[in-house]
N, C-alpha and C positions, 0 to 999 in steps of 0.2 A: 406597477404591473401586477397581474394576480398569478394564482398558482398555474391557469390555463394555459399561457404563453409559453410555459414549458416544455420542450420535446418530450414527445413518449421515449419511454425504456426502447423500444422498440425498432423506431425509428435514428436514435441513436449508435445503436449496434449494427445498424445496416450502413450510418455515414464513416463507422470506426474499422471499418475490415481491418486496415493496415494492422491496427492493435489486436486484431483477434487473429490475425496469424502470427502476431510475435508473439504475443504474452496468453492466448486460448480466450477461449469463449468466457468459461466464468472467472478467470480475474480479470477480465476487462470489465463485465456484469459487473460484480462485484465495484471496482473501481464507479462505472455509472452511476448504480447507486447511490454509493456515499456521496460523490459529489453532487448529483441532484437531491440529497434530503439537506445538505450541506445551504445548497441554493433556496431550498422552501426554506429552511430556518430565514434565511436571511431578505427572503422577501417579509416571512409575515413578521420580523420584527423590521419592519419597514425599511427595508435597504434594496437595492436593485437589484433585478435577475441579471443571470446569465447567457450570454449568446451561445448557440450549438456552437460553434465553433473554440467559447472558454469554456462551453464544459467537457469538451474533449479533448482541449491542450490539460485542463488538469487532472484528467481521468490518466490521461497519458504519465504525470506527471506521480499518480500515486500507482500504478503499474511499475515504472520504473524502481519507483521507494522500495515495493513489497514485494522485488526479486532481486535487492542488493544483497550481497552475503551480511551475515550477520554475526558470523563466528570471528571469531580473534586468534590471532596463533599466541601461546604460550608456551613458558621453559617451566615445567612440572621438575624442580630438582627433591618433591619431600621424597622419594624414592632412595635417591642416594644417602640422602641427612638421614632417615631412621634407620636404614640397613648397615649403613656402618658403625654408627654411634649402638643402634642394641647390640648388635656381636659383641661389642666391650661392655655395656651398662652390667653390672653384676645386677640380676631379678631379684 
C-alpha cells in the first residue's frame, strides 16, 4: 500500500470528536500525528498500513499514556536526619 491510502490529518480529527472532547483538540493532533508518521515509517520500510479505525484506537491509546500522572508520592525524611543530628554535630 503507498503513503496515499492514508487518511488526511483532517479528516481524522473530524472521525475522533469523542477524543477531542476528552483529551482537546491538540493532544489528540498531537496523538494523530505521531501515529500516522509512526504508519509512513512502517509502510516505507515495507510493512502494512493502518486502518482509520487502528489509527484512532491507538491515537486514543497514546492520549490516555500522556495524561496518566506521573508523579510518585515520597517519605522526604533528610529534613528530620540533618536537623537533629547538626544541633548536636560540634562545627
Amino acid at each position: 500500500m503507498s503513503l496515499r491510502g492514508l487518511p488526511a490529518v483532517d479528516q481524522l480529527l473530524q472521525a475522533s470528536a469523542g477524543l477531542v472532547s476528552v483529551y482537546g483538540r491538540p493532544l489528540t493532533l498531537a496523538a494523530l500525528r505521531t501515529v500516522l508518521e509512526q504508519t509512513r515509517g512502517q509502510i516505507l520500510a515495507g510493512g502494512q498500513s493502518l486502518s482509520q479505525l487502528q489509527i484512532l484506537a491507538k491515537a486514543e491509546l497514546y492520549c490516555i499514556e500522556w495524561t496518566q500522572p506521573s508523579l510518585k508520592p515520597v517519605i522526604n525524611a533528610t529534613g528530620v536526619i540533618l536537623h537533629t543530628n547538626l544541633g548536636r554535630a560540634p562545627l
